[in-house]
C-alpha positions as CSV (number, residue, x, y, z in Angstrom):
1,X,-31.2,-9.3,13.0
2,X,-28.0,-7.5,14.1
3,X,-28.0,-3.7,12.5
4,X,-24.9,-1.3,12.6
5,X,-24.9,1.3,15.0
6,X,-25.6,5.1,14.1
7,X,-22.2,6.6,12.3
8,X,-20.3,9.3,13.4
9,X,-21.3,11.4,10.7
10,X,-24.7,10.6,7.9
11,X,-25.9,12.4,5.2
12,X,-28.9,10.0,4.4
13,X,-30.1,6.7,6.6
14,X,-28.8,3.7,5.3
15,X,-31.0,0.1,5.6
16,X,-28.5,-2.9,6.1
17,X,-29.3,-6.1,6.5
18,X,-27.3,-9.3,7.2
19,X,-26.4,-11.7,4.3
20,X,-24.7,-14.9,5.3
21,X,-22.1,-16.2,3.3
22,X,-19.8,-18.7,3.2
23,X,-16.5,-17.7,2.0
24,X,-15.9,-20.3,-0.2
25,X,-11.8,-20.4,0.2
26,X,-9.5,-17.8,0.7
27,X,-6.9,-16.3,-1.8
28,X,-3.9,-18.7,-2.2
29,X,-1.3,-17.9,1.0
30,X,-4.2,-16.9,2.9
31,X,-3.9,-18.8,6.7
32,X,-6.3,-21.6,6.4
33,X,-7.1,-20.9,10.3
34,X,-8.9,-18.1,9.0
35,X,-11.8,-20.3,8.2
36,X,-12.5,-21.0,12.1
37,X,-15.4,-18.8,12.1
38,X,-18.0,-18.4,9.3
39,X,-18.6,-14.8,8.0
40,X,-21.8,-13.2,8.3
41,X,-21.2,-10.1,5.9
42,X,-23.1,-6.9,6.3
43,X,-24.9,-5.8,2.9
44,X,-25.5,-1.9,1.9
45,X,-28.0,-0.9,-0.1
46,X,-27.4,-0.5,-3.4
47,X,-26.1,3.2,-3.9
48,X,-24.1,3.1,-0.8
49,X,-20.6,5.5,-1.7
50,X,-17.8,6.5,-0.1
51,X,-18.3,9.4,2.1
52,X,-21.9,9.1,2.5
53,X,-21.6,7.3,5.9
54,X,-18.3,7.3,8.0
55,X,-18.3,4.4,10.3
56,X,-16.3,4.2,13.2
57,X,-13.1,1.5,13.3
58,X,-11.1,0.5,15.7
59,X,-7.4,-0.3,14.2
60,X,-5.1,-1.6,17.5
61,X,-1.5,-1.9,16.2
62,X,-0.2,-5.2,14.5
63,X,1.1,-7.9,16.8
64,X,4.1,-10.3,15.5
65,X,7.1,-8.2,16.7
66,X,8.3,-7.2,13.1
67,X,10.5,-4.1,13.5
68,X,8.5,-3.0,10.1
69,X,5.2,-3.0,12.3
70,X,4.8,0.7,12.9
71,X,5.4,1.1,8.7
72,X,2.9,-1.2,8.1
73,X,0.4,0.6,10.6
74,X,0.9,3.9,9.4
75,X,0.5,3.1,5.6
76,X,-2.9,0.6,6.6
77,X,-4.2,3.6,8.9
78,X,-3.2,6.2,5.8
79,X,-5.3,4.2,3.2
80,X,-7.9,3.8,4.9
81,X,-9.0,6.9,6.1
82,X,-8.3,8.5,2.8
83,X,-11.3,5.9,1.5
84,X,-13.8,8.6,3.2
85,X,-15.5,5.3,4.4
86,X,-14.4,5.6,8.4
87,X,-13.3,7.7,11.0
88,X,-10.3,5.7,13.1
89,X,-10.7,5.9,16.9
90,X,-8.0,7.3,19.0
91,X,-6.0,4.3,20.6
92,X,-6.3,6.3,23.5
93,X,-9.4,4.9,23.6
94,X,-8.8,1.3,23.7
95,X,-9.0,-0.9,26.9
96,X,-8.4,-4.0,25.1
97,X,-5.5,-6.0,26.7
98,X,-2.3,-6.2,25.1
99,X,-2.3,-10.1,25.3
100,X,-5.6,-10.6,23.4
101,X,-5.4,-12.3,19.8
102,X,-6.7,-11.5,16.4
103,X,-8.7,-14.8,15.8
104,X,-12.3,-15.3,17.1
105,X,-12.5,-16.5,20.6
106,X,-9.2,-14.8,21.8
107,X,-10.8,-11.4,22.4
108,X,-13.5,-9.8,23.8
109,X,-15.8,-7.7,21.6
110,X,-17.4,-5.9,24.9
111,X,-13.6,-4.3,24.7
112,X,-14.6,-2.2,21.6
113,X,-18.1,-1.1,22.7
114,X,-16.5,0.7,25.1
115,X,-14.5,3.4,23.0
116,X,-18.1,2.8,20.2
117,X,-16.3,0.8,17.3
118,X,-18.7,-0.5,14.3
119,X,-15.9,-1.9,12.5
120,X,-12.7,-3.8,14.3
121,X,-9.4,-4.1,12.3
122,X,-6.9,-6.7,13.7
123,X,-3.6,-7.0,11.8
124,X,-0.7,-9.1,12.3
125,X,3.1,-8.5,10.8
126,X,6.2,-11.0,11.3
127,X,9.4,-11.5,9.7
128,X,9.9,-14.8,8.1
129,X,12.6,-16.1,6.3
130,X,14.3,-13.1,4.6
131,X,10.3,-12.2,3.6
132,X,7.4,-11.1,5.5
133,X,3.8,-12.6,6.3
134,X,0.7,-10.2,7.4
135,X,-2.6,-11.0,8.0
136,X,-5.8,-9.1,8.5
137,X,-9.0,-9.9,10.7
138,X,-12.2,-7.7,10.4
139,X,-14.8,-7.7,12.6
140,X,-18.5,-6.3,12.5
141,X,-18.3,-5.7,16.1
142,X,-22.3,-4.8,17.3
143,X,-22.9,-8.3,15.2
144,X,-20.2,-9.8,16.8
145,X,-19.5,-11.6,13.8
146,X,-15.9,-11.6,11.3
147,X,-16.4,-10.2,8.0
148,X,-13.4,-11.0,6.3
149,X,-9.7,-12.8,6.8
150,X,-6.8,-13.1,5.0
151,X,-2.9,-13.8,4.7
152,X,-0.3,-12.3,2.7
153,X,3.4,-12.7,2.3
154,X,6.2,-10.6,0.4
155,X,9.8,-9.8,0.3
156,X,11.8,-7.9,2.7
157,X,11.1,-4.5,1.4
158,X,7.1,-5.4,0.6
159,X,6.2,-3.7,4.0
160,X,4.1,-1.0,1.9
161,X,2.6,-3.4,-0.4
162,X,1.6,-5.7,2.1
163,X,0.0,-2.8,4.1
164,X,-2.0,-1.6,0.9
165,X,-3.3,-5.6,0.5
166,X,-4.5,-5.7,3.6
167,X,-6.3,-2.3,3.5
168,X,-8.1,-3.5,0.3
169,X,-9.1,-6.9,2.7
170,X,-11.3,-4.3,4.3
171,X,-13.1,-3.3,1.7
172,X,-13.8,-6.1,-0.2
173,X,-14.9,-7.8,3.0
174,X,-17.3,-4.6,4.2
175,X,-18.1,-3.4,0.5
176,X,-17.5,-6.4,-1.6
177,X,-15.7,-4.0,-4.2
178,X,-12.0,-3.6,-4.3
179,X,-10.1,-0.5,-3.1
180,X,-7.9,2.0,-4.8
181,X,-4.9,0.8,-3.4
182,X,-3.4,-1.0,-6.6
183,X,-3.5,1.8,-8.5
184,X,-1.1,4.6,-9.4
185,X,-1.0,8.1,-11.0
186,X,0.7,9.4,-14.0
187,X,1.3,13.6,-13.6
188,X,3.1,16.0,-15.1
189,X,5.5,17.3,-12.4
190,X,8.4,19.6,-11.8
191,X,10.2,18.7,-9.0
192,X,13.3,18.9,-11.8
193,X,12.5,22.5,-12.4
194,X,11.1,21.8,-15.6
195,X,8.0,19.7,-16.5
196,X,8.5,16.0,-16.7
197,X,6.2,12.7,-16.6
198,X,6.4,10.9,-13.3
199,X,4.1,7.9,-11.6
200,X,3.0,7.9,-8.1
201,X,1.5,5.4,-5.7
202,X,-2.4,6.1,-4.8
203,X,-1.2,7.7,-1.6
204,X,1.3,9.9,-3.0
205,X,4.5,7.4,-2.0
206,X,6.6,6.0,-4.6
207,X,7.0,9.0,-7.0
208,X,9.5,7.9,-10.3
209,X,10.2,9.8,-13.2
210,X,9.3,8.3,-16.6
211,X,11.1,11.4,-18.5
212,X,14.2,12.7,-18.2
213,X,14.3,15.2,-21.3
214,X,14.6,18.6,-19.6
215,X,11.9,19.8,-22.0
216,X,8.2,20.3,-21.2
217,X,5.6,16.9,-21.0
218,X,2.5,16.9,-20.1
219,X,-1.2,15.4,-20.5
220,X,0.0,11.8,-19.6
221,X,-2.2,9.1,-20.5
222,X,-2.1,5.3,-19.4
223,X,-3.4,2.6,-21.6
224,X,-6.1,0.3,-20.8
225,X,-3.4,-2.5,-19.8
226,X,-1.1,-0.4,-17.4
227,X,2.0,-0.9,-19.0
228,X,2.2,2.1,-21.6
229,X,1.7,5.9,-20.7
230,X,0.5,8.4,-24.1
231,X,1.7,12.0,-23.2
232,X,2.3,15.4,-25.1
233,X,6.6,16.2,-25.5
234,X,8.6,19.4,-26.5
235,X,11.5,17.1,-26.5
236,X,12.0,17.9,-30.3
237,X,10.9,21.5,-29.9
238,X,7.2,20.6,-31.2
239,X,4.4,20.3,-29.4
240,X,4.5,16.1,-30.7
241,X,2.8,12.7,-29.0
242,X,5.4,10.2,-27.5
243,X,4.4,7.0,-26.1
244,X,6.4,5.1,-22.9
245,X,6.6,1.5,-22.5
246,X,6.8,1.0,-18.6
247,X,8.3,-2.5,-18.9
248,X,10.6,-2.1,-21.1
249,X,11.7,1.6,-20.7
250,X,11.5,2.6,-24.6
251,X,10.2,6.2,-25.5
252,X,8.4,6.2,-28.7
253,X,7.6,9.3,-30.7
254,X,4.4,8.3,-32.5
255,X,2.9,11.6,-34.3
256,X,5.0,14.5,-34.9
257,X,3.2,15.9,-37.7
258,X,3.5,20.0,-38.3
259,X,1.7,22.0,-35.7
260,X,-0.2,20.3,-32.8
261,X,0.0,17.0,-31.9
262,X,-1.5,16.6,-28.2
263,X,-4.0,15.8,-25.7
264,X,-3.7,12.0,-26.8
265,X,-6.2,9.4,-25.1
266,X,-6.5,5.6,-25.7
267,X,-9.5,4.0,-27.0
268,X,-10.8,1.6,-24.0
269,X,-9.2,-1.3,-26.0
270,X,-6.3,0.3,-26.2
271,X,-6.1,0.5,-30.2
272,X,-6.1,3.8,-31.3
273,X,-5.2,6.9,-29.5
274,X,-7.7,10.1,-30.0
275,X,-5.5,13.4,-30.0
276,X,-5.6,16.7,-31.6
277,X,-3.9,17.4,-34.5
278,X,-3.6,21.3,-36.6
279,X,-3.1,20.1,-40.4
280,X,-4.7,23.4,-41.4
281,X,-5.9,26.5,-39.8
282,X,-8.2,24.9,-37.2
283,X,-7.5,22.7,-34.6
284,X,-9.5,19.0,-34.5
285,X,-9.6,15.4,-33.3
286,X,-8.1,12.9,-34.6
287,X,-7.4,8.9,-34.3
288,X,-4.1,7.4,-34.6
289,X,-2.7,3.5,-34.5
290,X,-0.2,4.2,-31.3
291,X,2.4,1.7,-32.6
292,X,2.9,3.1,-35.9
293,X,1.3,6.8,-35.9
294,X,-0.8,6.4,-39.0
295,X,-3.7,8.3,-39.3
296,X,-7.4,6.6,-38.8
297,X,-10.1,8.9,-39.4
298,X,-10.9,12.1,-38.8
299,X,-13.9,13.0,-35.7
300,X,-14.1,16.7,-36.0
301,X,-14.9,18.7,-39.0
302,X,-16.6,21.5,-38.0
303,X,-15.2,25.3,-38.1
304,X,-14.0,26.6,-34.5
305,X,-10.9,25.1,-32.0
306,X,-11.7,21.0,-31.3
307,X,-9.5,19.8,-28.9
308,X,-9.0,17.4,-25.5
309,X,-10.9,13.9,-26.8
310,X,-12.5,11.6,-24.0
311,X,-14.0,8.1,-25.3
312,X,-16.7,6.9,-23.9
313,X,-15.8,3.4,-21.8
314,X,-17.8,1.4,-24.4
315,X,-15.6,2.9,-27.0
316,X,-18.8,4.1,-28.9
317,X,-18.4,8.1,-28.5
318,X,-15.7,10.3,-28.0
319,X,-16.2,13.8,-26.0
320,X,-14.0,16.7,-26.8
321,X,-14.3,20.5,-26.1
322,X,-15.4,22.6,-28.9
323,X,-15.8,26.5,-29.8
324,X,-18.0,26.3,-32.3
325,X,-20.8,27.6,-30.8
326,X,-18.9,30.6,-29.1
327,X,-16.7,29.5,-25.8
328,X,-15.5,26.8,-25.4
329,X,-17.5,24.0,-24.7
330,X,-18.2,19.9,-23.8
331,X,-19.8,18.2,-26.3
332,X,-20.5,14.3,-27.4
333,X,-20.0,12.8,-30.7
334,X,-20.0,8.9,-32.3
335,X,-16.4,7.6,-32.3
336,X,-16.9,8.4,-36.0
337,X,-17.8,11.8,-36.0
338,X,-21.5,11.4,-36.1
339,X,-24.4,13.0,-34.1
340,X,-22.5,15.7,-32.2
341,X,-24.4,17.3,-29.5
342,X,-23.4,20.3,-26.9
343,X,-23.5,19.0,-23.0
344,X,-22.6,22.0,-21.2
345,X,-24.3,25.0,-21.0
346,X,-23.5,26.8,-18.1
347,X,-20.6,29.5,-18.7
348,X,-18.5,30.0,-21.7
349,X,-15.1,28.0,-20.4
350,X,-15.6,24.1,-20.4
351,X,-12.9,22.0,-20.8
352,X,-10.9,19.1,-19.5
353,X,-13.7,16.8,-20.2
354,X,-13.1,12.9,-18.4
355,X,-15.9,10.0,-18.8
356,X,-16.9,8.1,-15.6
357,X,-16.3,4.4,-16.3
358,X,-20.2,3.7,-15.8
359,X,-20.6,6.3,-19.2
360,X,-23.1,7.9,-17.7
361,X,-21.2,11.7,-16.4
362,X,-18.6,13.1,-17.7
363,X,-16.3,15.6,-15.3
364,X,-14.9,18.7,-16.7
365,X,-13.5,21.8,-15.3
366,X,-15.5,25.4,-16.0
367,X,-13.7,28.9,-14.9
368,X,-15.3,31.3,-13.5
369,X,-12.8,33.6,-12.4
370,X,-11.0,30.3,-10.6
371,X,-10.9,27.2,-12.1
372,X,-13.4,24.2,-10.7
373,X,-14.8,20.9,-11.1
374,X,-18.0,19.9,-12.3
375,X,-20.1,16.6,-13.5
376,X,-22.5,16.7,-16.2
377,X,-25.4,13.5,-15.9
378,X,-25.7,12.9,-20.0
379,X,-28.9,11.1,-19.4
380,X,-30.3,14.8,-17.8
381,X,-27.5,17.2,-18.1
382,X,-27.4,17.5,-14.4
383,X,-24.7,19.6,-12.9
384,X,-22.8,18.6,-9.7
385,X,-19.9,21.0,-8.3
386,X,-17.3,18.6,-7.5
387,X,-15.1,22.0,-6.0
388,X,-15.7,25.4,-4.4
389,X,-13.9,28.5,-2.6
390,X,-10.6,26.2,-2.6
391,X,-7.9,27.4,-5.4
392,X,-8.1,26.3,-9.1
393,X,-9.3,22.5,-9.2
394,X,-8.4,20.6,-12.5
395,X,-7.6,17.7,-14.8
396,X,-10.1,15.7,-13.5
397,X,-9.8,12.2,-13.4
398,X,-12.1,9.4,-12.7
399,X,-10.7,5.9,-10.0
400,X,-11.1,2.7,-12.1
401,X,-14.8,2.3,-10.1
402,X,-15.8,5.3,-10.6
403,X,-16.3,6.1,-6.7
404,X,-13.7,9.0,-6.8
405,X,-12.4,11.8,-8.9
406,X,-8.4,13.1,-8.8
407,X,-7.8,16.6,-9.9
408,X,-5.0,18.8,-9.4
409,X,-5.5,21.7,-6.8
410,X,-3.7,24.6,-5.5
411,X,-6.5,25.0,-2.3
412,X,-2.7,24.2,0.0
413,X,-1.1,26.2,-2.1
414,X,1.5,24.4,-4.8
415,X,-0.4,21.8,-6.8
416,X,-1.1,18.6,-5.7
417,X,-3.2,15.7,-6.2
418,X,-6.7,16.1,-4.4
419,X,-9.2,13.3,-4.2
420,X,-13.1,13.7,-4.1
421,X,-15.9,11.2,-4.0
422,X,-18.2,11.7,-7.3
423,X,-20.6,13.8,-5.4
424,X,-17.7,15.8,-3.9
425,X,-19.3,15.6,-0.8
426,X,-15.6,14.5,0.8
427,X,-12.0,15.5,-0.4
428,X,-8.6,14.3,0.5
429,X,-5.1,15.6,-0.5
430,X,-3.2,12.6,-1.9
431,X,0.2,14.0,-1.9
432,X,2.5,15.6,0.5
433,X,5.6,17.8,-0.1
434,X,6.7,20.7,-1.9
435,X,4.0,20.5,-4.9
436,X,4.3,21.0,-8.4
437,X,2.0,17.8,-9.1
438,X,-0.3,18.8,-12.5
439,X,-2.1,16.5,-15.0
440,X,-2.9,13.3,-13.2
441,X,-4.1,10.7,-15.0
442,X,-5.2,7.4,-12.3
443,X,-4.6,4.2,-13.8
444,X,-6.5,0.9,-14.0
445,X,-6.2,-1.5,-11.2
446,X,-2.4,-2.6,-11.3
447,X,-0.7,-5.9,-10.7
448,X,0.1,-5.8,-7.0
C-alpha cells in the first residue's frame, strides 16, 4: 500500500489509505482521453481540515501556448495556496523537461521526487475558436497513480473562471469535497468615500457595487439561493431594511417601520428574514416575509437590548445577542421564542453571533480591549480563539462547508477580508488594495 510522504508542516499524524475508484465518467466537456488511466484516490481520515497538514505540490506552468497562460497560472497558484491545504514548490526546483506531457505515460514521476512533490498539478490552456479549453491532471506522485482529470471550456474572457474550475478539480479529486472557489462575498465597503454594498470574488478579484446611494449600508446578507442580498440602508435617512435582487437589479425597501430596522438574516429556506426592530423602548428580534415586509412573530420579549439574529441551518433556532443578563451576550432560542438559553460566558461584550452550517458552533466576536474571534461548541460550550495580537477581527462568517471562517481585520492595517480555518490554526488575507472592506457576508456555492 502506497502512503503519502511526511508534509512539510503537521500538527497531528494523519492515517491514509488507498481507495480505488473508478471514476465513473467525467463532467460533460471533460476530454474523454482523460479516462486512459484509472484513479487510485487517496482517502483521509475522517476529520482531516484544511491547515492541519500542508502537503507539498508541484504546479509546472500550463502548456498550450495561450497568451492567457500566465493569468490562468497565477489565479490556479493564488487559489490554491490560500486553501491552507499545500505549500507550492519553487519552479526553481523542477528538472522536469519542457517537452514532457500532462497525460500518464508522457512524463516521468522520478522528475518530481527530486524537488519532494506529494501532489503533481499539470494544467493545460489553449485558445480555440473565439473561446478557450483548459484541462487539469493531478497526480499522487509517491503512488504514482492520477487522482483526478478534467476538461473545461469558456469564452474569451473566462481565463479567471476557468482557472478557479480547475483549482476546485484539485480538491474534489484529493478531498472529494468542493472548494471555495464558486463563491463570493457581500461587504460593506467605502472605496466611494461613503459606505456602500459591493460583491467580491473568493479571492478578492471582481469587486462590484450593488449600491450606489451615497448614504450608509451595511450588514449585507445573501439569501439561501444566491440571487438576493438583505442589508441595513440610510438611504431614506432611517436606519430601514432594503432587499437587492442580483438578476434583475431592483432595490427593494422591505421594513421601514419607526426606529430600528437592521441586522436582517434569511431563514435557511429563504422565507422570512430575522432582523431587529425598536417598536417601543427596547430593542428585539423580529421575523418578516422579505417580499412584502409584513410582520411574522415576535422572538424576543424579554427586558434589556436584543439584537443581531443568527438561525440555526435547520431553521429550528435563532441566536441573537442579548443584555439581559448584564453585557451583552450570545444566547440560543426556538425560532419561536422558546427555551432561550445564555452560551457565552466569558467577558461582558459578545456579539456578532454566525452559525457553522453543521449547527453545531456558533462564531462571535468578544472585546477585550481589541476586538477578536471566537467559537462557542453548543453541545459543550467550548471556546476556541479563532484571532489574537492581530488588530480588531470581526463579522465573522462561516464558507458554505464550514472548513473556514471570513472576518474583517485591521492586523495590515485598513480592513480587509481575512480567512481562517475553523480552528484558526491558519489565516489568509483575501483581499488586496487600499482597504475599507467591513461586513462580509460569504455566499452559498454560486453558479460558475
Amino acid at each position: 500500500m502506497s502512503q503519502l510522504p511526511p508534509p512539510l508542516r503537521s500538527s497531528r499524524t494523519l492515517r491514509l489509505g488507498l481507495l480505488v475508484a473508478g471514476l465513473g465518467g467525467l463532467f460533460v466537456g471533460a476530454d474523454p482521453r482523460a479516462q486512459e488511466a484509472p484513479i487510485e484516490r487517496f482517502g483521509f481520515d475522517v476529520g482531516f481540515k484544511p491547515g492541519a497538514v500542508r502537503y507539498a505540490l508541484a504546479l509546472p506552468r500550463p502548456v498550450g501556448g495561450s497568451a492567457a497562460q500566465e493569468e490562468f497560472y497565477s489565479v490556479l497558484k493564488r487559489d490554491l495556496e490560500l486553501t491552507g491545504y499545500f505549500d507550492i514548490i519553487d519552479p526553481a526546483a523542477y528538472i522536469e523537461a519542457s517537452t514532457a506531457g500532462l497525460r500518464p505515460g508522457s512524463f516521468r514521476f522520478e522528475d518530481w521526487e527530486v524537488p519532494g512533490a506529494s501532489i503533481l498539478v499539470k494544467t493545460g490552456l489553449s485558445d480555440q475558436g473565439g473561446g478557450m479549453r483548459s484541462e487539469v491532471w493531478v497526480y499522487h506522485v509517491p503512488g504514482r497513480s492520477k487522482q483526478g482529470a478534467k476538461a473545461f471550456s469558456g469564452g474569451a474572457s473566462s481565463v479567471r473562471m476557468l482557472a478557479h474550475k480547475a483549482a476546485n478539480e484539485v480538491i474534489e479529486s484529493l478531498f472529494a469535497h468542493s472548494g471555495p472557489f464558486n463563491t463570493r462575498f457581500a461587504v460593506a465597503g467605502t472605496f466611494a468615500g461613503n459606505k456602500e454594498i459591493y460583491v467580491v470574488d473568493f479571492d478578492g478579484h471582481g469587486l462590484t457595487p450593488i449600491t450606489r446611494n451615497g448614504s450608509i449600508n451595511i450588514q449585507p446578507d445573501w439569501d439561501p439561493s444566491g440571487t438576493r442580498i438583505a442589508y441595513t440602508g440610510y438611504a431614506a435617512g432611517n436606519p430601514d431594511t432594503y432587499v437587492a435582487n442580483l438578476s434583475g437589479g431592483r432595490i427593494t425597501r422591505v421594513s421601514a417601520r419607526p426606529g430600528i430596522n437592521s441586522g436582517a438574516t434569511w431563514s435557511p429556506n429563504g422565507g422570512l428574514l430575522a432582523l431587529t426592530l425598536s417598536p417601543g423602548s427596547d430593542s428585539d428580534v423580529f421575523t418578516i416575509d422579505p417580499n412584502t415586509g409584513r410582520e411574522v412573530s415576535r422572538i424576543t420579549r424579554e427586558p434589556g437590548i436584543d439584537v443581531s439574529p443568527s438561525w440555526s441551518p435547520d431553521g429550528g433556532r435563532i441566536a441573537f445577542v442579548s443584555e439581559r443578563s448584564g453585557g451583552a451576550q450570545i444566547y440560543v432560542a426556538n425560532a419561536d421564542g422558546s427555551g432561550a438559553r445564555r452560551v457565552t460566558f466569558q467577558g461582558n461584550h459578545n456579539t456578532d453571533p454566525a452559525w457553522s452550517p453543521d449547527g453545531e458552533s456558533i462564531a462571535f466576536v468578544s472585546r477585550a480591549g481589541v476586538f477578536d474571534i471566537f467559537t462557542v461548541r453548543l453541545s459543550d460550550s467550548k471556546i476556541t480563539r479563532i484571532t489574537q495580537a492581530a488588530g480588531d477581527n470581526e463579522d465573522p462568517s462561516w464558507s458554505p462547508d464550514g472548513h473556514y471562517i471570513a472576518f474583517s481585520s485591521t492586523r495590515s492595517g485598513a480592513a480587509h477580508i481575512w480567512m481562517s480555518t475553523a480552528d484558526g490554526a491558519y489565516q489568509v488575507q483575501l483581499t488586496q488594495g487600499k482597504g475599507g472592506y467591513t461586513n462580509p457576508d460569504w455566499s452559498p456555492g454560486l453558479k460558475w
